[in-house]
C-alpha positions, 0 to 999 in steps of 0.5 A: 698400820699393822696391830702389835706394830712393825718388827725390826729385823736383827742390825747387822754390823757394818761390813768392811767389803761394800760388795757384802754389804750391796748384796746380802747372801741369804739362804732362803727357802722358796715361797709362791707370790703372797697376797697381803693389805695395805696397813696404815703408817707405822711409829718408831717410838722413843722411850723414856725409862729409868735408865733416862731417870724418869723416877718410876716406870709408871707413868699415870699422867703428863702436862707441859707447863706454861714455861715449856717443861713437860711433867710426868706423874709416876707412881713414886715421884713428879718428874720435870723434863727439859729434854735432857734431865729428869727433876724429880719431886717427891715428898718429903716429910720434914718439908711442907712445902713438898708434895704430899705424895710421892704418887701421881695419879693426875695432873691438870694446868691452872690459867694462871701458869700454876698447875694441880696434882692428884696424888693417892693418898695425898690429896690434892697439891697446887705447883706454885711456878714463882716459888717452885713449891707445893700447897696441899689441899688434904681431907679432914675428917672434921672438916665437910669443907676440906676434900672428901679423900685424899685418894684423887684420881681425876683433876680437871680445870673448866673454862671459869677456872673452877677445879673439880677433884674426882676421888677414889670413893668418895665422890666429886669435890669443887674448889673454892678459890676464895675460901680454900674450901671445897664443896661434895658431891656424893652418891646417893642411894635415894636420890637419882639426882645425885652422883650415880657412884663416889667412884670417880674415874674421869671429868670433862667440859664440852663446848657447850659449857655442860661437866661430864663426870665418868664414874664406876656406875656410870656417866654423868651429865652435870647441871650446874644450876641445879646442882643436879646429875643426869645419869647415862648406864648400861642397858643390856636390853638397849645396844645404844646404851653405854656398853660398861658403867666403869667408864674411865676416859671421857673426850669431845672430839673438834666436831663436838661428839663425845667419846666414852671409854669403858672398861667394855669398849670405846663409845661414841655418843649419837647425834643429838644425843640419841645413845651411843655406838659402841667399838669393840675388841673382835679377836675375828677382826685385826682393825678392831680394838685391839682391847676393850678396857679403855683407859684414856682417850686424846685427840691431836691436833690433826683431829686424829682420836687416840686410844688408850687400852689395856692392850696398846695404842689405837688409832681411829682410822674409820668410825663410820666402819670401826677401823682401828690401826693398833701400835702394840709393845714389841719385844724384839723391837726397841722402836715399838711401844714402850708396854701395852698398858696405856696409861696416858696419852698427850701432845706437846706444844711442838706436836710430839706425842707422848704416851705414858704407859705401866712399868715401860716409862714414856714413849714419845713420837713426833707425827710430822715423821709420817711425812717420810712414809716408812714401810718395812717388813714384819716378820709376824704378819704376812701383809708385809714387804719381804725383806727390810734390806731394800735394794732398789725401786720401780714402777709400773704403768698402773702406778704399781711400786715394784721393790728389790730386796736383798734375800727377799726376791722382788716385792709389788706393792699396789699402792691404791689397794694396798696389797702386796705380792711376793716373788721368790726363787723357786730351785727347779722352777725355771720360770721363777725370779734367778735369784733372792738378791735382787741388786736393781730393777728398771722397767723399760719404755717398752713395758718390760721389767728388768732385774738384775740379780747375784744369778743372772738378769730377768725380764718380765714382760707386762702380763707375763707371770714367768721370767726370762733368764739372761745368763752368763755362758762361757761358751757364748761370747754374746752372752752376759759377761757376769751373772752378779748384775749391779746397775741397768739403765736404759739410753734415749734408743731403748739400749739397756746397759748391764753393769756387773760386779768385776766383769764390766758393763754389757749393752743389748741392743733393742730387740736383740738377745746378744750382749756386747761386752766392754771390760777393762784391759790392763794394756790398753789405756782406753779400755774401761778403768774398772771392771765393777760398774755401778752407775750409768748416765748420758748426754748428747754425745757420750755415755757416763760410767760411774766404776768402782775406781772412778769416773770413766766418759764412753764415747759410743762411736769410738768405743774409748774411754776417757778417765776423769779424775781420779774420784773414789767408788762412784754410786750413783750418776745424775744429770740435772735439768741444766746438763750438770752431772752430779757423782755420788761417791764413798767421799762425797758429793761432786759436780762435774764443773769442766772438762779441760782441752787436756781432757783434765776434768775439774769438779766441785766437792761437797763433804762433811765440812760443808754440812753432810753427816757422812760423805758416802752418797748412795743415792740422789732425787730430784724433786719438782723444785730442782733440789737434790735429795741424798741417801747416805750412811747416816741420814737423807739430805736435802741439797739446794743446789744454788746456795749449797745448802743442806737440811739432813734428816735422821731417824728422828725425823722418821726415816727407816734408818739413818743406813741407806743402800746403794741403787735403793732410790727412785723418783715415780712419774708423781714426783713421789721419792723413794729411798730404801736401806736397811730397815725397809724404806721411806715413800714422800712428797719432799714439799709435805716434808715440813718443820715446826716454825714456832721457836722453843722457849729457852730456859736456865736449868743449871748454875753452877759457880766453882763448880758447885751448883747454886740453889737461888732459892726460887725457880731458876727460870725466875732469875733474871739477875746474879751477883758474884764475888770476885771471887768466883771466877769460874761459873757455868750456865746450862741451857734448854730450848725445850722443844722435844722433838730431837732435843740432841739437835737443838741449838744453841747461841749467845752474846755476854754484852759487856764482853762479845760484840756478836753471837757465839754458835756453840752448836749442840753444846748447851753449857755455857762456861766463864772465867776470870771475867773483870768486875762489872756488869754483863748480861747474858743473852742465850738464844735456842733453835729446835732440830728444824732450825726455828730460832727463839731470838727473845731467847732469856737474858740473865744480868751478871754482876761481878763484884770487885775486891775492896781495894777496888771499890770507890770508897776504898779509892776515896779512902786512900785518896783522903789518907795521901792527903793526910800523909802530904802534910807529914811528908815535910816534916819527916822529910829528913828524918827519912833521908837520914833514915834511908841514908843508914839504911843505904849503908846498910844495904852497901854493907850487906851487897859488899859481903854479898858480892865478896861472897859471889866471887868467892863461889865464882873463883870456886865455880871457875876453879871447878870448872877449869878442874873438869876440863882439865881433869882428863887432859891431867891424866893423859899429858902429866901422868904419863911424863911422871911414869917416864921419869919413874921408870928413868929414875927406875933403871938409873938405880939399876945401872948406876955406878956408886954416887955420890949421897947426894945424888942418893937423896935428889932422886928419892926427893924426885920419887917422892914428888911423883907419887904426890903428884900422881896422888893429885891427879888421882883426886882431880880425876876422881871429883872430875867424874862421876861417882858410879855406884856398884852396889854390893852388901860388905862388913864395914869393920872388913872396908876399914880393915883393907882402908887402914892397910892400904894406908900405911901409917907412919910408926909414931902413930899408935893406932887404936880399933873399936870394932863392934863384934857383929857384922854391920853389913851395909849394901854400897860401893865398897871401892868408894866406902874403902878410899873414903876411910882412906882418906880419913886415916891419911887426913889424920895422919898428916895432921900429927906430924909429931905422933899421937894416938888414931883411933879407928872405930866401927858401931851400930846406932840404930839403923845406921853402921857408924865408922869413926875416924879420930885424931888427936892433932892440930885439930880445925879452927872453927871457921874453917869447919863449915868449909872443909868439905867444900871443893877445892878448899884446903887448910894445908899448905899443900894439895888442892883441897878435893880430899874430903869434898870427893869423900863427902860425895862418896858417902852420898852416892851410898846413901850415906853422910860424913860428920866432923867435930874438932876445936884448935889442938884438940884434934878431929873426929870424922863420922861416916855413917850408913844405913845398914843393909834392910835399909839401905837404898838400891842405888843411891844418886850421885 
């Protein structure tokens, strides 16, 4: 491991060409092979922040209670962590049951589930799990039994379950549960005996029983019979005493040797507790400390000492030799500590380490990702691999690792010392790599190593420092058909086959420097299928070809190719044990299943449907057990060949990335797999690759009814039991497996008994909604499974009681029951009396049906006549007006060539003329009401419409017309054609309805916002109940016409945005109201 932690290199977006993406085009200067040790494994750390709504980037202390959830004190609030949410504690004033300080400074659990807190402050608080509460425990200056401050800064709880408070200044305290009070233990100057300082900093039991306390004048050992101190300090003159008096972290390790941490350095206790060793910051040796003011101290649970320092996170690799291994914050690497300040150090249930830390939040890391092995380059450091694009493996006799990168030339790792040494291209340097862009590697059977690059093949020979070029001649047909190398295998005769990228594949034969080439030929459908070759395997008869179109089978002896399939990009070939070929290609995985008398082959598909996180497969292991391992674009799987079945790992898990590359995998003469990708690569064992067995609790976080979260009044852990009204037909719960390794891939599952008869999987998914469930009673079951699939089948059971409405309750049943009974006695009685009663109200009833069925014909005779009007309108127009014209122009041209007749013959053609305009006027008000009415709309002077309607109708001389016009203008926007045949049609109404003479009168005025034209008469006038119908189509109170007049002038008005009024009596005559919105409120374009 190396000290400030590992540098990512900058993520590149991913490109679209896979050729760009197989091979990185680097401009790199040359450098001499680099030398470099060996570094312990490095940490991607995850980080918990404010931005995740951790309340304050402080975090001092942490603690997993007994229930699951992992709580972190911050300098402004207790957070409650399910994995997903923060719950953040503070104090509230008006609240006594709340903390008494918002800052955090210690935590310690209580065996009775309940736990303690320290606050600055506050003084000392007790979290209540049954009631989710606080009780606080303050120092009262009144009162020497109460805490001697309320500035705590240690809390610890001892194997009799005595709490001990440490504060800032004014020493130790005791709790006694029984009384609620405390008893002190001060510093004092006379009494060597005593506390050796009030400054308090760290408290803790060994296995022997016997309380260390740390302060800032040293250490203590605590007689509990005596109720006297032992005093450990700093000696200047004695290099075994402590090395500082500011001791701030105290730890017994699994072998019973105490740790001390100063703010001068860490220290170990001797045996038999002969002084100390100490461990300091050397700035002359990286795998010292890398700081020497010591803040906490932890040891996991695979007996590994982590320590906390002012300047990252250490790790004791060998106390014998003071090695430590550093993981410091990296700003460049999102994946490194979160700040260098440590604060706090703890390891959860599920083995996930957490790591508190000043103004960076948490940072957590799961250690069962070391099982993967990840290395990667750190640009800072020299001893580190080259380039973290890994494109490629192989190893030497020695068990040496060689590593291809791309853009960082060809890496030796030895894998017993650690070392690593770099080859680069040197330009003029005719011995060194071709090439940066190192593609694939193969060492042969011969010793010999082979790399293929983006400028030629190389082959270094064993003992040999300088490379031999095989390059691309155009004048040499036996030489390389292309310098851009992408794949190399070597066949059971020690023949190395070359593939390139767009020129075929190449075969040299053992102990020969001439190239044979195969290439596809467009005229030859036995040629190659595609010239970019990039995978190779054999059996006993043939050679397997993996091309950038597809599957192609080379048969040596004929020199032909059969075409299998029609598969996508093939990466990578593998022949299993059992002689079945595995094809790794940009849609998946597939087993070659058969080979038909056709030469039709037949395969087996795996895809994301059967459990891969991406079908592009760019590599595949085997490891001792038969299974297959495969790199993709998100993650590595691990694939049981039998079953099918797959267990992916992603990041989390401790991958170098969830990105792979293509020809980045091997599988040593160990059994060891490598796989590398875009941020260095991962070296492991697949049987270390375990997962954590033990089944995470599962808890309620959230409930929630009409979508309003519901507060019980307790721990919703607690309840075990909801009643609902039925009312609430839409309710949510939300679950938490409180594992916290990779929470994102908990799962999840219930059963609502009562309603399912087996589980539901939902997946990732941990909101559980209902609705409109029948009253009853159901119990809700949730089950949880951590990211390694480990199940929790008690998981936690809530019983649901919908209550149902009154109508549906027992004493309402009862009630009705008993009031039918009641009513039974009165039916005989009421017997006739309720015939009588339905007889006149049957009556009634045919009464009201009659007028309603007479009024349901006369709106059917009215729908008919309507409908047989529409129909009819347009055949009107073409088959009756047309003889109307014929016969007015024969009665036209009879009067023109007529001799004098007779004045009866006069009369019958005038009567003849007279009833073709009336028939032609009909038909026009059939074709007018038929159509639609089209509004063209236009400002116009209303007084200007009634002008040209009034002329337009002549009126017959005994008529007297009288005008009111309003002087002004009244503009109004509409159509004015339909507003003039409108008030046309008034005026003629009127006329017709004084046969005898009399006064019209026309008039035009403003009300308003509205232009108002009255159209008055003094004639017969409208009886009152034909005034509600006038304007109903096809009804007429004339003996004459078809009664569409006024209807088509009322759709007129409307279509204007307008509407027509009537008010008239018997012999009083008839006044008709048109009425518009004048034009800044009139609409644009009024529907019809």
């Amino acid at each position: 491991m190396r000290a400030g932690g590992a540098m990512t290199a900058p993520r590149r977006p991913p490109l679209r060409r896979w050729p760009c993406r197989l091979g990185l085009a680097l401009a790199l200067a040359g450098l001499p092979p680099a030398v470099a040790a060996q570094h312990s494994p490095s940490i991607r750390f995850e980080r918990l922040t404010q931005e995740q709504g951790l309340s304050q980037g402080t975090v001092n202390c942490l603690l997993q209670d007994r229930i699951g959830f992992l709580w972190l004190g911050t300098q402004d609030g207790l957070d409650r962590y399910d994995g997903y949410r923060f719950t953040v504690y503070k104090h509230d004033p008006q609240d006594p049951t709340s903390l008494p300080s918002s800052w955090i400074s210690a935590l310690a659990l209580d065996p009775s589930g309940d736990f303690w807190i320290g606050t600055e402050g506050g003084g000392l608080a007790r979290w209540h799990q049954a009631s989710d509460s606080f009780t606080s425990y303050r120092h009262d200056p009144r009162d020497p039994s109460s805490l001697s401050s309320d500035r705590v800064r240690a809390v610890y709880v001892d194997r009799q379950g005595v709490l001990w408070a440490g504060t800032f200044d004014a020493g130790l305290n005791r709790l006694d549960p029984e009384r609620g009070s405390f008893v002190r233990f001060r510093h004092r100057p006379d009494d060597k005996a005593s506390l050796s300082d009030d400054r308090v900093r760290a408290i803790y039991e060994d296995r022997l029983g016997q309380l260390w306390v740390g302060t800032l004048g040293g250490l203590n050992r605590f007689d509990r019979g005596s109720g006297t101190f032992a005093r450990y300090r700093h000696d200047p003159a004695d290099v075994t005493s402590l090395s500082s008096d500011a001791v701030l972290a105290l730890l017994e390790d699994h072998a019973g040797t105490l740790w001390v941490g100063t703010e001068k350095g860490l220290n170990r206790r001797l045996p038999g507790g002969a002084g100390f060793a100490r461990y300091r910051h050397d700035p002359a040796q990286p795998a010292s400390l890398s700081h020497d003011l010591v803040r906490v101290l932890f040891e996991d649970g695979e007996r590994r000492l982590w320590i906390g320092t002012d300047r990252g996170l250490n790790l004791l690799e060998d106390a014998a030799a003071g090695i430590f291994a550093a993981y410091r914050q990296s700003p460049a690497d999102p994946s490194s500590l979160s700040a260098d300040r440590v604060m706090a150090i703890y390891q959860d249930r599920s083995g996930v380490m957490w790591i508190g830390t000043q103004g960076g939040g948490a940072s957590k890391w799961n250690p069962r990702s070391w099982a993967f092995g990840h290395q990667r380059a750190d640009p800072s450091r020299a001893e580190s691999l080259s380039s973290n694009a890994v494109s490629a493996f192989a190893e030497d006799g020695e068990g040496r690792l060689w590593i291809g990168t791309l853009g960082g030339g060809l890496d030796l790792l030895d894998r017993s010392s650690g070392r690593v040494t770099v080859y680069r291209h040197r330009p003029g340097d005719p011995q060194s790599l071709s090439d940066d862009r190192v593609s694939s590697l193969l060492r042969d059977r011969q010793g010999s190593l082979w790399i293929g690059t983006f400028e030629g093949l190389d082959r270094l020979d064993p003992g040999a420092r300088a490379f031999r070029h095989y390059r691309h001649d155009p004048r040499r047909p036996s030489s390389l058909s292309s310098n851009v190398v992408a794949s190399l295998f070597e066949d059971r005769q020690g023949n190395l086959w070359v593939g390139t990228y767009g020129a075929g594949f190449n075969l040299l034969l053992r102990g020969s420097d001439a190239f044979r080439r195969f290439r596809h030929r467009p005229d030859d459908p036995t040629s190659l299928r595609n010239d970019q070759v990039l995978a190779f395997a054999e059996d006993d008869e043939a050679l397997w070809i993996g091309t950038f179109e597809g599957l192609d089978r080379f048969d040596p002896e004929s020199g032909t190719f059969q075409h299998l399939g029609e598969l996508d990009a093939v990466f990578v070939l593998h022949r299993d044990d059992a002689g079945t070929l595995w094809i790794g290609t940009r849609s998946g995985l597939y087993r070659l299943t058969g080979i038909e008398a056709s030469g039709a082959a037949t395969f087996d598909r795996f895809g994301e449907r059967d459990g891969l996180p991406n079908e592009v497969i760019w590599g595949i292991q085997p490891d001792d057990r038969g299974r297959l391992w495969l790199s993709t674009n998100k993650g590595l799987c691990r694939f049981e060949k039998q079953h099918g079945e797959l267990r992916c790992f992603d990041v989390s898990h401790g991958l170098q990335s969830n990105e792979f590359n293509y020809g980045a995998h091997f599988r040593s003469r160990s059994g060891e797999l490598f796989f590398g990708g875009v941020n260095g690569f991962n070296a492991f064992f697949p049987d270390a690759v375990g997962a954590h067995s033990a089944p995470p609790p599962v808890v309620v976080t959230s409930f929630t009814k009409l979508n309003n979260e519901v507060d019980f009044g307790r721990p919703l852990f607690a309840v075990d039991a909801i009643t609902l009204d039925h009312r609430d037909y839409f309710f949510s719960f939300e679950l938490a497996a409180l594992d916290y390794a990779a929470p994102h891939k908990n799962r999840y599952r219930y059963m609502l008994e009562g309603l399912d008869h087996d589980w539901v999987d939902v997946g990732e998914r941990r909101l559980l909604t209902f609705t409109n469930l029948d009253p009853g009673t159901y119990v809700l079951r949730a089950q949880g499974a951590n990211s390694d699939g480990a199940w929790n089948e008690a998981g936690v059971a809530v019983r649901i009681t919908i209550t149902p409405p009154f109508w549906l309750t027992w004493w309402f049943k009862a009630a009705v029951l008993l009031s039918g009974l009641a009513g039974a006695a009165l039916v005989h009685s009421l017997r006739t009396r309720s015939i009588r009663r339905n007889n006149e109200r049957l009556k009634r009833l045919v009464e009201e049906r009659t007028r309603e069925l007479e009024e349901a014909q006369r709106q059917l005779l009215r729908r008919e006549r309507l409908a047989v009007l529409g129909e009819l309108a347009g055949s009107v127009a073409h088959e009756i007006r047309n003889p109307l014209g014929v016969m007015k122009n024969a009665i036209y041209y009879l009067r023109l060539t007529r001799t004098p007749l007779d004045p009866r013959t006069d009369k019958h053609l005038a009567l003849i003329e007279k009833e073709i305009e009336r028939s032609n006027e009909i038909i026009t008000e059939l074709l007018d009401y038929a159509r639609e009415p089209s509004s063209r709309i236009a400002p116009f002077a209303l007084q200007d419409a009634f002008e040209r309607a009034a002329a337009a109708e002549r009126t017959p001389p005994e008529v007297r017309v009288v005008r009111d016009y309003d002087p002004q203008p009244l503009i109004v926007a509409g159509d004015r054609g339909q507003i003039e045949r409108l008030l046309a049609n008034l005026i003629r109404n009127a006329c017709q309805a004084m046969p005898q003479g009399g006064e019209l009168r026309l008039a035009c005025h403003r009300r308003g916002a509205e232009a108002v034209a009255v159209v008055a008469d003094d004639g017969v006038g409208i009886a009152a109940e034909d005034l509600e119908r006038i304007f109903e189509p096809l009804y007429s109170g004339k003996a004459t016409g078809i009664g569409l007049g006024l209807a088509l002038s009322r759709r007129y008005a409307e279509a204007n945005g307008g509407r027509i009024e009537c008010e008239s009596a018997l012999g009083e005559g008839a006044t008709f109201r048109l009425i518009l919105p004048l034009a800044d409120r009139a609409p644009a374009a009024a529907p019809a």
